[in-house]
C-alpha positions in Angstrom: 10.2 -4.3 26.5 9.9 -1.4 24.2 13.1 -2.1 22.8 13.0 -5.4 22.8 9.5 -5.1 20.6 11.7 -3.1 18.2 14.6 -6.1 17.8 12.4 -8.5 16.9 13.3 -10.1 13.7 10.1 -10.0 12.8 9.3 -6.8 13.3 12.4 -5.8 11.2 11.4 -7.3 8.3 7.7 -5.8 9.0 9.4 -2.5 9.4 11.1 -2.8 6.2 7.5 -3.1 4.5 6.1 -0.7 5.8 8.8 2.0 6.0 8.8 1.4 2.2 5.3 2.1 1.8 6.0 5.0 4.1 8.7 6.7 2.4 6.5 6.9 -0.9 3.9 7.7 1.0 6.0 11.0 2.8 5.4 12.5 -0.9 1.5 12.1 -1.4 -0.9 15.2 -0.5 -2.2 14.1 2.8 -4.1 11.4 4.8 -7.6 11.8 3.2 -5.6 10.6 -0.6 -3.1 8.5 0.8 -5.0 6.1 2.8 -6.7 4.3 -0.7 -3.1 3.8 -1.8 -1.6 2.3 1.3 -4.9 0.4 1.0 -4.2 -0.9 -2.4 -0.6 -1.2 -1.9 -1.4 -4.5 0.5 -3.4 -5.8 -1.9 -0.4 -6.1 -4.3 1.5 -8.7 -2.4 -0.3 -12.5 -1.4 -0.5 -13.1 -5.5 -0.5 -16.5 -7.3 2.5 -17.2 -9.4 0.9 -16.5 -12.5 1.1 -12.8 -10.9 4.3 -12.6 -10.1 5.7 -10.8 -13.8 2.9 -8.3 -13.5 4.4 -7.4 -10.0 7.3 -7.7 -11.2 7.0 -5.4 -14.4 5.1 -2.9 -12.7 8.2 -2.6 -10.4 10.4 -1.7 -13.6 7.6 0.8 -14.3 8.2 2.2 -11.0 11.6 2.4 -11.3 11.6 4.5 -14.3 9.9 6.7 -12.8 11.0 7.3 -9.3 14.8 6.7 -9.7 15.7 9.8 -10.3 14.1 10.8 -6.8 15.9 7.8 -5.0 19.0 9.1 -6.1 18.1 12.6 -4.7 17.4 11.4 -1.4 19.8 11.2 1.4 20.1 7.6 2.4 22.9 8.6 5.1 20.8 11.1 6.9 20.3 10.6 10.8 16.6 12.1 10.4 15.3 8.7 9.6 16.0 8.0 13.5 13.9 10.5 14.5 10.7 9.8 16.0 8.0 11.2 13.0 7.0 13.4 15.5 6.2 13.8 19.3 8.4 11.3 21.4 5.5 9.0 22.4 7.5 5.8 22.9 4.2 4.1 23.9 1.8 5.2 21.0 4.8 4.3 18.6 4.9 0.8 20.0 1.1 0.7 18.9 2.3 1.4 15.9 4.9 -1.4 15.4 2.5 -4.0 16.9 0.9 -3.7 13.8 4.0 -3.9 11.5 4.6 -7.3 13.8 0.9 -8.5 12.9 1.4 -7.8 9.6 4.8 -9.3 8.9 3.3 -12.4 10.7 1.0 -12.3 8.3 2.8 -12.3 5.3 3.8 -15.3 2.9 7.4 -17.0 4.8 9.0 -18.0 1.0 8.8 -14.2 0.3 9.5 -12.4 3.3 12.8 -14.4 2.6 12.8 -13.5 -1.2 12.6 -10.0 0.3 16.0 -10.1 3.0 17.7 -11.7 0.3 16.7 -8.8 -2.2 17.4 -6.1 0.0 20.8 -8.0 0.8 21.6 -7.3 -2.7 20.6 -3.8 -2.7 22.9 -3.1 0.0 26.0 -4.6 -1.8 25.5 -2.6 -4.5 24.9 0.8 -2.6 27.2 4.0 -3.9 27.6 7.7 -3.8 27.1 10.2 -1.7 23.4 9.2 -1.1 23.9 5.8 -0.3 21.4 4.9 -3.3 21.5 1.5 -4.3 21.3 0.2 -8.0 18.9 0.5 -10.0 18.1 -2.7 -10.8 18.5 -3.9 -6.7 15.7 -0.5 -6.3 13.6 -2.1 -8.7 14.2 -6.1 -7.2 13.4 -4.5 -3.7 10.0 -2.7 -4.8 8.9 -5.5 -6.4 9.5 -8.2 -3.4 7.7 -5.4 -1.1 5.0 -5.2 -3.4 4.8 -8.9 -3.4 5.2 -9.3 0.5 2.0 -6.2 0.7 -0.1 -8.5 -1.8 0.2 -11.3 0.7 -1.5 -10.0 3.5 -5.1 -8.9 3.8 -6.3 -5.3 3.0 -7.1 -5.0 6.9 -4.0 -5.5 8.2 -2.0 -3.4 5.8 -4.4 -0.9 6.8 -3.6 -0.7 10.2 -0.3 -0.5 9.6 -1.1 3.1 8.0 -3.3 3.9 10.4 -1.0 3.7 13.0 1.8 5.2 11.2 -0.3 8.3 10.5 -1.4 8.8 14.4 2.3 9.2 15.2 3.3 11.6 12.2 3.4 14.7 12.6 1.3 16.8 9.6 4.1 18.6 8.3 6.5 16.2 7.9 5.8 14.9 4.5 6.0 18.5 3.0 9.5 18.9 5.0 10.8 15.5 3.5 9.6 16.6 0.3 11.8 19.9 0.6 14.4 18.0 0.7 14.1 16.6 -3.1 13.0 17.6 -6.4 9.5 18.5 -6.3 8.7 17.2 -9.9 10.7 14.5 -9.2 8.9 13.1 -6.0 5.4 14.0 -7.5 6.6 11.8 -11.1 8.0 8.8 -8.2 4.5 9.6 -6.7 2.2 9.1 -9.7 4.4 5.5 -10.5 3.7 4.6 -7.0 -0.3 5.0 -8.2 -0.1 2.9 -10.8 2.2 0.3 -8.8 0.0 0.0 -6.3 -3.2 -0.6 -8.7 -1.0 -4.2 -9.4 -0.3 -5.0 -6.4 -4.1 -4.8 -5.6 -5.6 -7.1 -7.9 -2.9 -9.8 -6.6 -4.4 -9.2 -2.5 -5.2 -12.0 -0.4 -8.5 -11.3 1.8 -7.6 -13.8 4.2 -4.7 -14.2 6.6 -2.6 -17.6 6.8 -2.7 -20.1 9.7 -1.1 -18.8 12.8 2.4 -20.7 13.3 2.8 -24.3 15.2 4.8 -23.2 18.4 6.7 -25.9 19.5 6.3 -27.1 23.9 8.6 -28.8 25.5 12.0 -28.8 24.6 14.8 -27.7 25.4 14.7 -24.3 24.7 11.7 -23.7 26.1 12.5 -25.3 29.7 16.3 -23.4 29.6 13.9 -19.9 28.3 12.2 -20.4 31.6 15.3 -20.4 33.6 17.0 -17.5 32.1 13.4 -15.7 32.2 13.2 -15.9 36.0 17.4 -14.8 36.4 16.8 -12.1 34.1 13.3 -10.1 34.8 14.0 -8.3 38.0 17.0 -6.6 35.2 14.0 -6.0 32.5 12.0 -4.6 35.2 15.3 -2.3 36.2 15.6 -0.9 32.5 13.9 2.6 31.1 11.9 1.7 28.0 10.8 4.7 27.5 14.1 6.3 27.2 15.0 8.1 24.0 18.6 6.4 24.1 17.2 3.9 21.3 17.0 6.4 19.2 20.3 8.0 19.4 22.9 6.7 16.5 25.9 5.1 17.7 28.7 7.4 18.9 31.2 7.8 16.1 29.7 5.7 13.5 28.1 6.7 10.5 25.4 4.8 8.5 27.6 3.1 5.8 29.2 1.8 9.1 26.1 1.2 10.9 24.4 -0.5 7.6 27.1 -3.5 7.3 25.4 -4.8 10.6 21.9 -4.4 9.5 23.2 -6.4 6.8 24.3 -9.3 8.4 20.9 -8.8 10.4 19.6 -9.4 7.0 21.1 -12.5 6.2 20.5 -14.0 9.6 16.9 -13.4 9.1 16.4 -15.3 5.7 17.9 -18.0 6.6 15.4 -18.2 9.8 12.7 -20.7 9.8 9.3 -19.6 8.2 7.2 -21.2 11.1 9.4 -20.1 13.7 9.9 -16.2 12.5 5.9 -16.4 12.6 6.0 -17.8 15.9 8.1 -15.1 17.0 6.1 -12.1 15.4 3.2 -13.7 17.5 4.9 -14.5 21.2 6.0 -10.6 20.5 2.6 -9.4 19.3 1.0 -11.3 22.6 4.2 -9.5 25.0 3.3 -6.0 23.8 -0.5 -6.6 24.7 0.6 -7.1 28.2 2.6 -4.3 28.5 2.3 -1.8 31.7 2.7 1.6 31.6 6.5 1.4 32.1 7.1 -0.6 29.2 7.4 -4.2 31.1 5.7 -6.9 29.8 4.3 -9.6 31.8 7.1 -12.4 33.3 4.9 -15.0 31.4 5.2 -12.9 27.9 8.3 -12.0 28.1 9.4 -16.2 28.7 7.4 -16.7 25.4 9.5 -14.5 23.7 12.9 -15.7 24.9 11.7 -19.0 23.8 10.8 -17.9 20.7 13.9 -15.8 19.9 15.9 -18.7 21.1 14.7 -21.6 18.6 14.8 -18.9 16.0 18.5 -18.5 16.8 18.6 -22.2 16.6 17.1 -22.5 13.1 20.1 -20.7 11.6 23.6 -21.7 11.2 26.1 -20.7 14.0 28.9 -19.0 11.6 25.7 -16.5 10.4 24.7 -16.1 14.1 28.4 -15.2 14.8 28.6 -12.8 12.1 25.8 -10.2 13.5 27.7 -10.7 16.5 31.0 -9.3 15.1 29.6 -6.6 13.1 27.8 -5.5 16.3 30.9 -5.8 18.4 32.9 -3.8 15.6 30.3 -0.4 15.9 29.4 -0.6 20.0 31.9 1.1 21.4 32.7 0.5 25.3 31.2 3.7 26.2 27.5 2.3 25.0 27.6 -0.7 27.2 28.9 1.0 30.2 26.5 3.9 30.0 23.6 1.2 29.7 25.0 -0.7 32.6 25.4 1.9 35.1 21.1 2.4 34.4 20.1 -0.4 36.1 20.9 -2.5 39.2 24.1 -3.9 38.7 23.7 -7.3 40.7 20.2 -7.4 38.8 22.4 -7.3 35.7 25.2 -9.6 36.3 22.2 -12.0 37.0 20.5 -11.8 33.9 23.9 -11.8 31.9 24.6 -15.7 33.9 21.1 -16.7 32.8 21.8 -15.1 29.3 24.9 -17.5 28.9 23.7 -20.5 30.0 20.8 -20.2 27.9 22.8 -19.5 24.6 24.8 -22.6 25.6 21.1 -24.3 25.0 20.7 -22.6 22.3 23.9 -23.7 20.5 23.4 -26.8 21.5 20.2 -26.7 19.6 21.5 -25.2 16.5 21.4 -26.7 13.1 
């Protein structure tokens, strides 16, 4: 369940906050200064409208002045798959259940605003470095700063917190090695003042949790799938550092055209439903053993949850993060994955799996 914590749409767009945050943060002098800014930083982001150009400027400001250190950094390296230190798979999960809370958190309408920006960013990505524009750098920072401002101080917080257990001390002054100096201390300094905006614009209280809906269809065909499939979850090493490893024979450009279409798939998600999710996989990890199974009841919730979420978008964009995944998993992956686990335990689940998407579909809008 490890892994399937890590899939979650939710958590992706989570992920993408805070890994932003992280890698200005992977510059600053150590956890004693950069706690206050990651602080501030989630103030930026819950603002009213009349905020939004002060966000929004202070992201051009920004841009000025850590371009030139985005440029420098290598967008295409395979470090940024590395676990930020010590392989703990189960402290790092600690870690993204608080990326999950705080992306459940966060304002729908710009979590949206913020897949659709860094769906931009992608398209216009060049060079050697696999930098983006600078004008989709600057539209990015500013939706993250407004997505930060959106969610209480606490929350964003924790986030850090956690992301800071899990690092190791010298990685910030390796990642630095790897750029400019000047240049990431002058990105650094910008990301100061950026963050001062996005603080007076902080919400200090949460929204609503989301309306889950009971009863329908999906729910009662999540059940069945649920009960044909755990005896497989149960079967599978969470803790294995396989998810970390980069496809064989693909390289990020590759590997990035799927994330995109992840992207897409995600905005056009339902608000209510995407925060549903976040939650049903915020409640799963809670209930997690010490193998990395959650409970049968949890892990239902979820499959009910990912499945109306599949529902809420359009079958042609569903389709399309299936093809780009089919075009970059080679064979070898799924047979190597297979041949883990119990192979009648797996043909089991796989039945359950296409029944239920026949639900699903169904179901779809």
């Amino acid at each position: 369940m490890v892994r399937g914590a890590r899939r979650a749409i939710a958590v992706g767009v989570a992920v993408a906050v805070a890994c932003g945050l992280q890698k200005h943060l992977n510059f600053v002098p150590g956890p004693r200064h950069a706690a206050p800014v990651a602080a501030a930083a989630a103030s930026m982001m819950m603002a009213p409208a009349a905020f939004a150009d002060e966000i929004g400027d202070a992201a051009k400001k920004l841009g000025d002045a850590s371009y030139s250190f985005a440029k420098e950094v290598d967008w295409n390296n395979g470090i940024f798959l590395q676990a930020p230190g010590k392989f703990q798979p189960l402290e790092a999960l600690k870690a993204i259940d608080k990326m999950i809370e705080m992306g459940a958190a966060a304002d729908p309408k710009l979590l949206k605003e913020a897949a659709e920006a860094h769906h931009k960013a992608i398209g216009s990505i060049s060079g050697p470095n696999g930098v983006t524009s600078r004008a989709d750098w600057d539209a990015v920072n500013a939706a993250i700063g407004r997505i930060v401002a959106s969610v209480p101080k606490a929350k964003v917080m924790a986030v850090y917190d956690s992301v800071t257990a899990i690092t190791d001390p010298g990685v910030p002054a390796y990642m630095k090695s790897l750029v400019n100096g000047p240049d990431a201390e002058k990105a650094y300094q910008g990301f100061l003042e950026f963050k001062d905006v996005v603080e007076k614009n902080q919400v200090s209280t949460a929204s609503a949790p989301a309306v889950v809906p009971s009863g329908d269809k999906i729910g009662v065909a999540a059940k069945a799938l649920s009960d044909a499939s755990y005896p497989f979850i149960k079967d599978i090493d969470w803790l294995s550092d396989v998810y970390l490893k980069p496809l064989p024979g693909k390289t990020a450009p590759e590997t990035l055209k799927a994330i995109d279409k992840m992207i897409v798939m995600g905005a056009k998600m339902d608000g209510n439903l995407l925060k549903a999710a976040a939650e049903a996989h915020h409640k799963a990890i809670g209930s997690i053993d010490a193998t990395g199974v959650t409970s049968a009841a949890d892990y239902e919730a979820v499959n009910a949850a990912i499945g109306r979420l599949v529902a809420s978008v359009p079958k042609t964009t569903v389709m399309d993060v299936y093809n780009s995944m089919a075009g970059i998993v080679d064979s070898q992956v799924t047979n190597n994955m297979f041949s883990k686990v119990n192979p009648l335990d797996a043909v089991a689940a796989a039945k359950g799996f296409y029944t239920f998407k026949d639900v699903v579909e169904a179901s779809q809008r």
